[in-house]
Residue, then its C-alpha position, 0 to 999 in steps of 0.5 A: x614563632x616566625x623562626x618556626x614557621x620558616x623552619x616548617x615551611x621549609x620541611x614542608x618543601x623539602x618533604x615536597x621534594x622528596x615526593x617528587x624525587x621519589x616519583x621521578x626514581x620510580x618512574x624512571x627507576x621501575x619498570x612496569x614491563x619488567x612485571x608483565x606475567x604478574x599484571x597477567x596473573x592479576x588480572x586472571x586472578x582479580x578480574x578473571x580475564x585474560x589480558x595480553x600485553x604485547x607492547x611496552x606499558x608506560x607510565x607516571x606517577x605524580x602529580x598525574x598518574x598515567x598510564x599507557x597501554x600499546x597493543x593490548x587484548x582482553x579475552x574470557x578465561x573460557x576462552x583465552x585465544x579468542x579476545x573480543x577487544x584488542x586495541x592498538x594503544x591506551x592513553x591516559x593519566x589522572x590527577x592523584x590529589x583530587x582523587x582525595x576528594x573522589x573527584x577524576x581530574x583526567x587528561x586527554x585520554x585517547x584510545x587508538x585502533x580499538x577493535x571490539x569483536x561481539x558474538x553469539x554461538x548457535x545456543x544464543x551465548x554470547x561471548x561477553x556473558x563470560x567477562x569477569x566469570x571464573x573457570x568452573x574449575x576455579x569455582x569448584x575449588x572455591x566452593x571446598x574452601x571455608x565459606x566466608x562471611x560476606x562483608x558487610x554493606x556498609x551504610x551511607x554516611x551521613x556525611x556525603x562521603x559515598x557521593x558519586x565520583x566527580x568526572x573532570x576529563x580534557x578531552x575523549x579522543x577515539x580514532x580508528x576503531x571498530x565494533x563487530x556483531x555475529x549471530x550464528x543462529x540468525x546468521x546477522x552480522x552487523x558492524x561499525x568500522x573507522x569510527x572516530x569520536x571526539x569530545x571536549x571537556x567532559x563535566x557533569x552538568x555541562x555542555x561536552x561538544x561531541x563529534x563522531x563518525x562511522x561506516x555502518x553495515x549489516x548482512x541481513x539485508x545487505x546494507x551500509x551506510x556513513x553516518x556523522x553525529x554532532x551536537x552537545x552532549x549534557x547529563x546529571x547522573x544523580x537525577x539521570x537526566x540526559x540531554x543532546x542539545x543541537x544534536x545533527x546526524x547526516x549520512x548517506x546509505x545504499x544496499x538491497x533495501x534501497x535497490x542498490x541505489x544511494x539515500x543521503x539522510x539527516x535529522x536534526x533537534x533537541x533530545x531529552x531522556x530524563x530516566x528519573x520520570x521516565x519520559x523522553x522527547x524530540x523537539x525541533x525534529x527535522x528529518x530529510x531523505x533525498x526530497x522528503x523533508x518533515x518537521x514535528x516534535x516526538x514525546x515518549x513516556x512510561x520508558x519503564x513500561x510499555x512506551x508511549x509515544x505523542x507528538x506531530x508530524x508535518x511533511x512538505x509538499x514533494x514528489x512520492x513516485x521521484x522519492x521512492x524511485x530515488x530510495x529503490x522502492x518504485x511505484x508501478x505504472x498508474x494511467x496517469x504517469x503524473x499521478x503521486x507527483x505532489x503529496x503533504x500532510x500534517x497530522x498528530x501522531x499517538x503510538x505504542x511499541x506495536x501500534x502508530x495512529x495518524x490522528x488529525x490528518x490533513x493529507x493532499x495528493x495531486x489535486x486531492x484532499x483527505x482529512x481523518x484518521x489511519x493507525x496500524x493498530x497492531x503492526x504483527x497482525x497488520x491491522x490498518x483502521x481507515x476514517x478518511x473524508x476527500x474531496x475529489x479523488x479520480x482513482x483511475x489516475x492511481x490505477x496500474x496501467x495495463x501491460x503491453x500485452x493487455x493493449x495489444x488484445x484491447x486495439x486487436x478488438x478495437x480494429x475488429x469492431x471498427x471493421x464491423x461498424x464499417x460494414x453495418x451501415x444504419x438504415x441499409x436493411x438488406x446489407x449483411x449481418x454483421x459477423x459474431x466478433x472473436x476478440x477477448x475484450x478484457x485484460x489478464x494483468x494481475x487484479x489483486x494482490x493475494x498475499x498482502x490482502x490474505x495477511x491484511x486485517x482492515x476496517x476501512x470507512x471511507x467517504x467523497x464529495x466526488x470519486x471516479x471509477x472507470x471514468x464514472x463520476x459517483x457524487x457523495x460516495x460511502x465506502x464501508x469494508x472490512x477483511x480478515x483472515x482473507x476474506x475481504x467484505x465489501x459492506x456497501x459502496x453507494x452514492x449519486x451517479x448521473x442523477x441516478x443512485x447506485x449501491x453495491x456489496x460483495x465480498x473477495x476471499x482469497x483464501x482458496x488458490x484461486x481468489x472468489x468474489x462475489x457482488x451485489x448491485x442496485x443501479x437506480x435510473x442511471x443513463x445507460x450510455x455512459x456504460x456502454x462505451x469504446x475504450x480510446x474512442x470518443x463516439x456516439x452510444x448505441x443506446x440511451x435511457x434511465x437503466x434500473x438493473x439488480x444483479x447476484x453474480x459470482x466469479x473466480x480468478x485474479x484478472x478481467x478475462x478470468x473473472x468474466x469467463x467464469x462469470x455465473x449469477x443472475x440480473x434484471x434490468x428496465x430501460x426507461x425513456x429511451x433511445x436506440x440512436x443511428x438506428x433507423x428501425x423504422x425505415x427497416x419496419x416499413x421496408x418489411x412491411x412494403x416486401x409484404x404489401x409487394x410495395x416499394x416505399x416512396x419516401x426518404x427515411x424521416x429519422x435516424x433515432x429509435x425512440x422507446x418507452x420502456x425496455x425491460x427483460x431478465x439474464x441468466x449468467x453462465x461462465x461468461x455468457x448471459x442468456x435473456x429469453x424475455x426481452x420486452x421494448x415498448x415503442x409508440x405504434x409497436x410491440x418488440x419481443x425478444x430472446x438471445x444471448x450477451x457473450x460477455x466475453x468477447x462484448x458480442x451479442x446475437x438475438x432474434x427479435x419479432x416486432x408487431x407493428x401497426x404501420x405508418x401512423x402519421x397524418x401523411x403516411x406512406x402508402x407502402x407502409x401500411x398496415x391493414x387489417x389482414x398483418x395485425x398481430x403480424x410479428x415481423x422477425x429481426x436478427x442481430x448479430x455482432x459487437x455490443x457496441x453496434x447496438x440497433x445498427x447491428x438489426x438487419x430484417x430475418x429474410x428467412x423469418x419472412x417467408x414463414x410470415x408471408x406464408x401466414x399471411x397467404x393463408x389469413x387472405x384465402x380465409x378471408x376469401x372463403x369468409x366472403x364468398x360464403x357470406x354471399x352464398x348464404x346471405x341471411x338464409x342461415x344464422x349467424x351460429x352457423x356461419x361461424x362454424x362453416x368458417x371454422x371448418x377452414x380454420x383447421 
């Protein structure tokens, strides 16, 4: 037996040796070149595409089975000249006894200058649909040849033996290759150039360290960038599990999207996708893009279906004007060129392939904080929903700044209504009026942007402890909004204002060419003074009170001075507890009443203010122009009616008042400023004339309107003298009845 077994041992060795020897003849002896035509006619006739083999082929066969291809193509049998891969060289070996066992023990493999050329024709065809296809011709023939039983699918054995092949690889090594994408319909190409990817030892169920890198670019936008991908790469083929551990991807792009101008980004976490269950996740999520750095975690389910994304989102604190500068995507010039300059937020986020919804959001902006919610719920139709709470928001700051243009028109106004407050020196009744004032007083930049809103589908329902608004300090303000299909409706915008409540409603369609709007307002005791103001110029307001006013007005256009010069609608306003400030009306009053007593005052004017009771009349509105025939002011010891015109478009008015007055009703009064019994029920009549800002100092006395109320008064005295004297004719020899007709008879 012993003898046997070393006599068996020896046979096994020497058969051993044979196999080698013979390996060694074959692969040195036997030349695969020499066979190039018939692996060509192979490969047509087996895998049905054309394969060029223009450099040599080299190989072994044990114990590795190699092989190596140098400057090979593949192209479709309908199209034999045009490959879409060709490749530079192919390197490979496997082990031949453990694929007995179904199990792929392979060396490094390594492909060199792989050149993969993908592309779609005018119908939608891509090339690659042909791969692996047959000439129609070839089918053809096929088709007259005796149908074939088709074989019959054998069962899994029991045993294990149709078990999925076992990877062992070294090392994938890829360098220099290239991936190239057309579509002639869309006219897109993409492509990915020097793409150089290398791995460790690949195994199933263990971590593969992977490297790779590419320069990326797309035609449409034109754009390109240079990515770098590292992590460790593990998966599970049977439970289709697939993990990328510690996954870093960094680059830089540039290009049309981002104006030319470079974005280095990078993103970083754990990446799950379990196609078993069918759910995928981001955890450990870090993404930075220049300043922007966010932290979160990303969860995907129902891949099968429609995915369904959850997850959180955390963006620190960074400058959103320096960013989107730095990304080609810059904000326009707001009043504040430090608005934007500090943003964060957190917020849970839940999503579908068409929808994103920020749930739970904290956001801050400069010195502001929101809470709430804001989705898109349809990304085609634009569909933005906004829940949203601040604190306090000056959105004045957040304004676009007026053009250069819109200054210039604002200082020539300026320059024209200090010039007439200059010449209108309060208290100086006989000094001239004040000129009607020819400057535009609103800007013509842009207001809205027309197609954006004329795609936007919005609910807003938005809420401040404090919002400012053209400088105006609303406490607790609601705004409620809706717009769809153009038509944007403002449903109601209320709050406090100055102690006083305000609420408005209107509507903006822009539908039409032109855009249209339309408003509501209700403004309850509100302080007059803080809508009258200069623009740039602190002073004191001409006039101060609780304003009431209700307005119906409409407008059409896309700027200040559009929307004001086709201003039509209706108002009506009450001025309570007033004051006409600077305005000596009462020095003006007496110096009318002493020109009438053919006085002179003797006294020094006592006050500068007005005060009034109430303040009360209606405006009709037509194109920019608000006309007033009632105006009413009640002031202790005077009655004040008046009518004229607001010309809104130049901020210019010109009315004629008349003031029935009862003197100086004071313990001391001045002698000149008296009013007997012969001026009661005398209307003294004012003009005024010039900027809105002037307010009273704009009053000067209507020396024309004098002389009819002189005239009226020389005939109230010569009736009275007629009264006297026929009193001391007739004495108590006539009846009182028939006194009164004889001074009848004069009245006419």
């Amino acid at each position: 037996m012993k003898a046997f077994g070393k006599i068996l041992g020896l046979g096994l060795l020497g058969l051993l040796l044979i196999i080698v020897a013979l390996g060694f003849a074959l692969t040195h002896l036997f030349d695969p070149n020499d066979y190039k035509d018939e692996i060509r006619q192979l490969a047509r006739d087996k895998a049905h595409v054309e394969l060029t083999l223009n450099g040599d082929i080299g190989w072994s066969l044990f114990p590795w089975l190699g092989l190596e291809l140098h400057e090979a193509s593949i192209a479709t049998l309908t199209k034999p000249k045009e490959p879409f891969a060709d490749l530079q060289m192919l390197g490979l070996s496997v082990r031949v006894l453990p694929l007995l066992r179904r199990e792929v023990q392979m060396s490094d493999v390594r492909v060199e200058g792989l050149n993969l050329t993908l592309a779609r024709d005018e119908q939608g065809h891509g090339n690659w649909e042909d791969i692996g296809k047959p000439l129609p011709a070839q089918s053809a023939g096929t088709a007259d040849a005796p149908a074939q039983a088709p074989a019959e699918q054998k069962p899994a054995s029991a045993d294990g033996s149709d078990r999925a092949v076992k990877l062992d690889i070294d090392s994938l090594t890829v360098n220099n290759a290239r991936v190239q994408y057309t579509d002639a319909k869309t006219g897109q190409s993409y492509s990915a150039e020097s793409i150089q990817l290398s791995t460790g030892p690949v195994h199933e169920g263990a971590n593969i360290p992977l490297k790779a890198s590419a320069f990326i670019s797309a035609s449409q936008p034109n754009i390109k960038a240079r990515t770098e991908l590292a992590g460790e790469l593990r998966f599970d083929r049977k439970l289709k599990r697939y993990n990328f551990e510690d996954m870093r991807l960094s680059g830089e792009t540039s290009g049309e999207p981002t104006g030319g101008k470079t974005v280095t980004f990078a993103a970083q976490g754990q990446l799950l996708v379990d196609l078993g269950a069918n759910v995928a996740s981001w955890n450990g999520l870090k993404v930075s893009a220049n300043q922007l750095r966010a932290l979160g975690e990303l969860n995907l389910r129902d891949l099968d279906k429609a995915p369904q994304l959850s997850g959180g989102l955390s963006i620190a604190q960074f400058n959103l004007r320096t960013f989107l500068d730095s990304i080609g995507r810059p904000l326009p010039a707001t009043n504040d060129p430090a608005a934007f300059a500090r943003l964060e937020l957190v917020t849970r986020l839940q999503g579908t392939p068409n929808s994103l919804a920020l749930e739970d959001l904290a956001v801050k902006l400069d010195d502001s904080t929101f809470s709430g919610r804001v989705a898109v719920e349809d990304v085609a139709k634009q569909a933005l929903r906004l829940q949203l709470k601040g604190d306090t928001f000056d959105a004045d700051r957040y304004l676009p700044a007026k053009s250069e243009e819109a200054k210039g028109a604002t200082a020539a106004r300026q320059a024209e209504v200090q010039q007439q407050e200059a010449s209108a020196v309060a208290g100086a009744g006989n000094s001239p009026l004040p000129n009607a004032p020819t400057q535009v007083a609103w800007s013509d930049d842009k207001l809205l942007p027309v197609d954006r809103l004329r795609a936007l589908d919005l609910q807003a329902d938005l809420a401040f402890g404090a919002l400012t608004v053209d400088k105006l300090p609303i406490e607790g303000a609601q705004l409620k909004a809706v717009g769809q299909g153009g038509l944007l409706t403002l449903q109601t915008l209320r709050g406090e204002l100055y102690n006083g409540t305000f609420e408005a409603k209107g509507t903006v369609d822009v539908r039409p060419a032109v855009p249209q709007l339309g408003v509501n307002t209700n403004i309850q005791r509100v302080p007059v003074e803080h809508f009258i103001k200069t623009e740039g110029k602190e002073q004191t307001p001409p006039v101060k009170g609780l304003l009431t006013l209700t307005s119906d007005l409409t407008a059409t256009g896309n700027s200040q001075k559009a929307l004001v010069d086709t201003l039509n609608g209706s108002a009506n306003f009450t001025i309570n507890d007033g004051v006409l400030v600077n305005a000596n009306l009462e020095q003006q009053l007496c110096q009318a009443i002493a020109t009438l007593n053919r006085k002179a005052l003797s006294g020094e004017p006592r006050g500068k203010d007005t005060p009034f009771q109430e303040l009360r009349g209606s405006l009709v509105v037509r194109n920019g122009v608000a006309s007033n025939p009632d105006l009413k002011v009640r002031i202790p010891g005077l009655t004040v009616n008046g009518h004229g015109d607001l010309d809104l478009r130049v901020l210019g008015m010109d009315y004629n008042i008349g003031v029935i007055v009862e003197g100086d009703q004071r313990a001391m009064p001045d002698p000149a400023c008296q009013v007997n019994e012969r001026f009661a029920g005398v209307e003294v009549p004012l003009r005024c004339r010039g900027p809105l800002e002037l307010g009273a100092k704009a009053c000067r006395l209507d020396q024309s309107g004098m002389g009819k109320v002189a005239a009226k008064l020389a005939g109230n005295r010569l009736k009275d003298k007629i009264d006297e004297k026929l009193d001391e004719k007739l004495g108590d020899k006539v009846s009182p009845e028939v006194k009164d007709a004889l001074k009848g008879l004069f009245k006419r």
